[in-house]
Each structure stands twice: as structure tokens, then as C-alpha cells.
C-alpha positions as CSV (number, residue, x, y, z in Angstrom):
1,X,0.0,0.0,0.0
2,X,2.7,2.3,0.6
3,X,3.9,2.3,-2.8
4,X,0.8,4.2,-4.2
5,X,1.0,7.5,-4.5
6,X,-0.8,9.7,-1.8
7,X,-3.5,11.0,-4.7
8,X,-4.4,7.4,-5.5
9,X,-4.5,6.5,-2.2
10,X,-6.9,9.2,-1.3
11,X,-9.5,8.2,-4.4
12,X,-9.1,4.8,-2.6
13,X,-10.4,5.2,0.9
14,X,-14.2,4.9,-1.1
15,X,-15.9,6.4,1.6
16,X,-14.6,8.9,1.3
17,X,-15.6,13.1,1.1
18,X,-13.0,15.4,-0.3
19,X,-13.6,18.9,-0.2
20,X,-10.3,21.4,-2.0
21,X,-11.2,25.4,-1.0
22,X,-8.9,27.9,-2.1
23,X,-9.6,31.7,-1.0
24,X,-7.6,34.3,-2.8
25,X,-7.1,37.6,-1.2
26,X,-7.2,41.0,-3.4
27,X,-3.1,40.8,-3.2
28,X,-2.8,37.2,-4.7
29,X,-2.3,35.6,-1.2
30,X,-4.6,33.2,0.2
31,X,-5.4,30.0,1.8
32,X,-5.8,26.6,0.6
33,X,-7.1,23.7,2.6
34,X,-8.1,19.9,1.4
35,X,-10.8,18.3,3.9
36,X,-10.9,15.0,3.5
37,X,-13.9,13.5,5.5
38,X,-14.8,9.7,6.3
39,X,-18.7,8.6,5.7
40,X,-19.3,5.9,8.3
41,X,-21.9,4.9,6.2
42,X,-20.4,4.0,3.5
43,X,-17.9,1.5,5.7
44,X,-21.1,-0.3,7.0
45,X,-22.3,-1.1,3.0
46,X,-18.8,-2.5,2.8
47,X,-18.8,-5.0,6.1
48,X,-15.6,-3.4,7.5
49,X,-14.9,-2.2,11.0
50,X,-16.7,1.5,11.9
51,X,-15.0,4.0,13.9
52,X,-15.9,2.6,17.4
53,X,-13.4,0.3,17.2
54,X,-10.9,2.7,16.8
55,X,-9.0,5.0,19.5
56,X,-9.3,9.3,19.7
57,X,-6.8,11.1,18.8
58,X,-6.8,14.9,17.7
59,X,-3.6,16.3,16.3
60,X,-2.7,19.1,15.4
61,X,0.5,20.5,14.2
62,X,2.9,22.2,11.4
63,X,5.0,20.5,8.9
64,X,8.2,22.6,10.3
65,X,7.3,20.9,13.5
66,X,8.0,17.2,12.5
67,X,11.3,18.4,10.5
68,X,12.6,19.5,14.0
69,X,10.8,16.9,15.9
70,X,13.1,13.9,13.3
71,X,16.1,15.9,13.0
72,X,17.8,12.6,13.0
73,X,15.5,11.2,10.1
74,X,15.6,13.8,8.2
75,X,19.4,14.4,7.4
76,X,19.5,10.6,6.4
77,X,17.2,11.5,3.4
78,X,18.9,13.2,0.7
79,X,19.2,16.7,-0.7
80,X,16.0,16.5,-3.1
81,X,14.1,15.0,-0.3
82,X,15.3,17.4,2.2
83,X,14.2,20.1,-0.2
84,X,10.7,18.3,-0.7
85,X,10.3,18.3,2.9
86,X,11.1,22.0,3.0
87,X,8.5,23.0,0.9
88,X,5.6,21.6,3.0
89,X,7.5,23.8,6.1
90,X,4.1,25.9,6.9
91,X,1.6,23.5,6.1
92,X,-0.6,23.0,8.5
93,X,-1.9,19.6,9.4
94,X,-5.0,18.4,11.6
95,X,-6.0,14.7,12.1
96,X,-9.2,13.5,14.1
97,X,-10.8,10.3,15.0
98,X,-13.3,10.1,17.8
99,X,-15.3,7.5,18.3
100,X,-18.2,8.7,20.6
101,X,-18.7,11.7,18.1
102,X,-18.7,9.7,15.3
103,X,-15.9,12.3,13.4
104,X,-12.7,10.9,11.0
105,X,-11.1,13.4,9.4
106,X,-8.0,15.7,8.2
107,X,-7.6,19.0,7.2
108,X,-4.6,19.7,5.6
109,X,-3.8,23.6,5.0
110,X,-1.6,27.0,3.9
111,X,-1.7,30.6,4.2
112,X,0.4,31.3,0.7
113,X,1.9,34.5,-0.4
114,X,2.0,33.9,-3.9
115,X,-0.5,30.7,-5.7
116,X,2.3,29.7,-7.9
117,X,4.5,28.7,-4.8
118,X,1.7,26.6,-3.5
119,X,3.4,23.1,-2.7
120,X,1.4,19.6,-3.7
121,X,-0.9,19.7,0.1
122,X,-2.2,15.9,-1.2
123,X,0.9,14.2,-0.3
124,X,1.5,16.6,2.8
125,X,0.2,13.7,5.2
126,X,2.4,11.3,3.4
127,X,5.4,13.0,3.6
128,X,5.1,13.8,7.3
129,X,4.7,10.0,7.7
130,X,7.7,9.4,5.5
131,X,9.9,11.4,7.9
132,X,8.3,10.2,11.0
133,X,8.2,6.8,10.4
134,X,12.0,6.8,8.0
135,X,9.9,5.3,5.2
136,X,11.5,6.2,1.7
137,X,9.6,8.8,-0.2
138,X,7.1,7.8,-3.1
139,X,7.8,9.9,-5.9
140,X,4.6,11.2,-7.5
141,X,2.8,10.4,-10.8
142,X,1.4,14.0,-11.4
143,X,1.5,17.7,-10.2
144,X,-1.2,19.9,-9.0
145,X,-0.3,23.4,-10.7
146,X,-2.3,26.7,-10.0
147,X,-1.7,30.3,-11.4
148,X,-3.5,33.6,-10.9
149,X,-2.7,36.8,-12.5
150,X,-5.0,38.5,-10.9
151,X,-7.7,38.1,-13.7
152,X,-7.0,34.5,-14.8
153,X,-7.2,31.5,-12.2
154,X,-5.9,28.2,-13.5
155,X,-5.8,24.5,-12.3
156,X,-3.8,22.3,-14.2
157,X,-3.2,18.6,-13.1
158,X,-0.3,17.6,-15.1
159,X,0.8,13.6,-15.7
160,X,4.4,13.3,-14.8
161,X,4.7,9.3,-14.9
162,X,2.7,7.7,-17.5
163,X,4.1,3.9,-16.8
164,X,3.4,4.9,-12.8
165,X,-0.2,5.9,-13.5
166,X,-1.5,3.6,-15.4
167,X,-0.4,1.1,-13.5
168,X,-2.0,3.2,-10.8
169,X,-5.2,3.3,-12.6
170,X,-5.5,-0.3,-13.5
171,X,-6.1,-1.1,-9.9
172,X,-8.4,1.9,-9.9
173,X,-10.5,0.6,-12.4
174,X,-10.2,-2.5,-10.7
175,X,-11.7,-1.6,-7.5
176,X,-14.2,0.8,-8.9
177,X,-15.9,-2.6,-10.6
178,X,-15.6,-4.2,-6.8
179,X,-17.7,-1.3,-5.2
180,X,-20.1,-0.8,-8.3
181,X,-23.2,-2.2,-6.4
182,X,-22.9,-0.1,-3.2
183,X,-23.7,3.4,-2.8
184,X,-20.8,4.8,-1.3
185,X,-20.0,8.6,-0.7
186,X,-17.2,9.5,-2.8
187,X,-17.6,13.1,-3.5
188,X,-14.9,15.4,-4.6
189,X,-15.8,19.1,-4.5
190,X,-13.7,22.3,-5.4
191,X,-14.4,25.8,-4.1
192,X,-12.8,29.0,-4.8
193,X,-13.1,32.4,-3.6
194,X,-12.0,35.1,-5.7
195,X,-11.4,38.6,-4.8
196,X,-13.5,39.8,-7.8
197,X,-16.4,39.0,-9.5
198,X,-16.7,35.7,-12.0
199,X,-17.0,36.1,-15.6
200,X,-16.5,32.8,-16.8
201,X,-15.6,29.4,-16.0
202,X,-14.4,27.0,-18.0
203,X,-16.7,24.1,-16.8
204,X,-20.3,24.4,-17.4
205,X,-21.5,22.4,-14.3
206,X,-19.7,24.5,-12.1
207,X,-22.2,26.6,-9.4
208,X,-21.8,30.7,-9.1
209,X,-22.5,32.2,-5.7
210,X,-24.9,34.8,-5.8
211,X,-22.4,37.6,-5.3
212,X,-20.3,36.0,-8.0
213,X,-17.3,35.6,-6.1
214,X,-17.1,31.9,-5.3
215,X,-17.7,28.7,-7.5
216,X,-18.5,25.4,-6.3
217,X,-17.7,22.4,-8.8
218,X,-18.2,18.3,-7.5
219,X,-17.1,15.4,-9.2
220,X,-17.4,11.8,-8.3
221,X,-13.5,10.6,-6.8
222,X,-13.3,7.9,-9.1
223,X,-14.1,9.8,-12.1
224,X,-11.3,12.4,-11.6
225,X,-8.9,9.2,-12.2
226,X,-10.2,7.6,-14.9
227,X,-10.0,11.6,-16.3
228,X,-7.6,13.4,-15.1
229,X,-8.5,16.5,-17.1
230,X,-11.7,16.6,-15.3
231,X,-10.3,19.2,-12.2
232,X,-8.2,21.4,-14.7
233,X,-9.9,24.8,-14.6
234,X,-9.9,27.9,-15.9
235,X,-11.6,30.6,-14.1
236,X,-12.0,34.6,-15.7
237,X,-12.7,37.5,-13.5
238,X,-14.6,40.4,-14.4
């Protein structure tokens, strides 16, 4: 399992909610956070152990924190790595499981100066756990890359591995046959907020806010894989 990439491994937790908000400031800086949400549900339809069978924990902490925190691990990786890890520095991290509640989730998040600079937040998590637990890094199949010029707002998911991803997406495909009876929650939404009003955006199904600022578009998890053109976006501003 811990040779799949951290995307793939997100579109298979298949109860899965996934929720990428972006909020972009008059300036150009902003936030970004990916909420990724466990339906309880959805484990049931599947016959596999709910959350009460699992401890609490809440944790909260910053990227920087666990490069300090593994000193030791982290000057065994090498440069590129070390450099990998330094560009998740400031990203923000929050895991929860509580039983009695009923909650699983993470938030994973960045205040950014400049979009452009923004690193890949999806393999955040599993890149802390690389340095925490001394496993070697995966290297990824694709890159998530966003621009905004202060009119235009792009999203561009680029293929980096071919041979990686198709392999990637054979088991995919694979597992999507497995689950095709149930009715599982596998939701994948985007939602930006944009200092100015929308003009146009480049997928028809996307939703408008009424003040024009913000646009909500949802896709099904597994259908972002078997398309991976499906997220890219282009938004205009007025």
C-alpha cells in the first residue's frame, strides 16, 4: 500500500468526502485547505470495522514541527528530499478520529503569499509519515499546478509518470468494478473564492454564488482518475 501515491491513495479510501477550498485575497495571497472526510456509512455497505473500534486522537500540528521533531530522520534523506520536505515547512496539518462523536477526518492547510508557490498539500500527510516513520519517499505520478494573475485562475493537473499511473489506474479501475453495487459517498468538490467577480468558468457544471465571487464544482472521486483532465480549470474575472 505504501507504494501508491498519496492521490491514489486518497480516491481509494471509497468512503470517502473530499472537499479542495482555495480563498484568494485582493493581493494574490490566500489559503488553501483539502478536507478529507470519512462517511461511516459508506464502511457499513462494505462490512468493514466502523470507527468505534478505533482509538481518539486529535492532532494538530505544522510540517516545520516534525522536520525539528526527526532531525535525526531527516538528514539521512537526501538533498531532493530534504528540499521536498522544506517545501511543506508551513503546512498546516490536523488529524481527528473520535469515536463517541462519530468524526474521521483531516484537514490539511496554507496561508500562501504567492498561488504559484503553492506546494502539492495531497501528499502533505504522506510525507510527514515518511519522515516520522523513516519510510523512503514515493515519488509522485502528477503535479497539481495553480496560477492567478489576478484576472485568470488556472488548475492544471499535469501527468508526470505515464508507466506509474496507469499502472495506478488499473487497480483503480479495478476496484471501482468491486464497489459498483454499493452506494458509497465518494464526493470530490472544489471551491474558490475570488477577490472579484466571475466572468467565466471553464466548466459548465460548475455553481456561481450569488455575489459572483465563489464557485463550487463536485465530481465523483473515481471519475477524476479515470479523467484526469476533469479538475483542470480555468476561471476569468470580471
Amino acid at each position: 500500500m505504501k507504494h501508491i501515491s498519496a492521490f491514489l491513495l486518497l480516491l481509494l479510501i471509497v468512503s470517502c468526502q473530499v472537499t479542495e477550498t482555495i480563498k484568494i485575497n485582493p493581493d494574490g495571497s490566500g489559503t488553501i485547505e483539502v478536507y478529507s472526510l470519512r462517511d461511516e456509512n459508506s464502511l457499513g455497505q462494505l462490512g468493514r470495522p466502523r470507527l468505534g473500534s478505533e482509538k481518539f486522537r486529535d492532532t494538530t500540528f505544522v510540517f516545520q514541527d516534525y522536520i525539528v521533531k526527526y532531525q535525526e530522520t531527516f538528514v539521512k534523506f537526501n538533498k531532493s528530499d530534504q528540499a521536498l520536505f522544506q517545501d511543506h515547512a508551513n503546512v498546516k496539518m490536523h488529524i481527528k478520529v473520535d469515536p463517541v462523536q462519530v468524526e474521521n477526518f483531516n484537514i490539511v492547510s496554507l496561508d500562501f503569499k504567492k498561488l504559484e508557490d503553492v506546494p502539492n498539500v495531497y501528499e502533505s500527510l504522506s510525507l510527514a509519515n515518511s519522515l516520522k516513520e523513516n519510510y523512503p519517499i514515493v515519488n509522485q505520478f502528477y503535479k497539481i499546478k495553480y496560477s492567478f494573475d489576478g484576472t485568470v485562475f488556472k488548475r492544471n493537473l499535469v501527468i508526470t509518470d505515464q508507466e506509474k499511473f496507469d499502472q495506478d489506474k488499473k487497480i483503480l479501475e479495478e476496484r471501482r468494478k468491486m464497489y459498483a453495487k454499493y452506494k458509497l459517498m465518494q464526493s470530490y468538490t472544489l471551491k474558490y473564492q475570488f477577490p472579484r467577480k466571475i466572468k467565466s468558468v471553464s466548466n459548465q457544471k460548475a455553481i456561481i454564488s450569488s455575489d459572483k465571487k465563489t464557485m463550487t464544482l463536485e465530481f465523483q472521486l473515481f471519475d477524476c482518475l479515470e479523467n484526469t483532465e476533469l479538475t483542470n480549470l480555468e476561471v476569468i474575472l470580471e
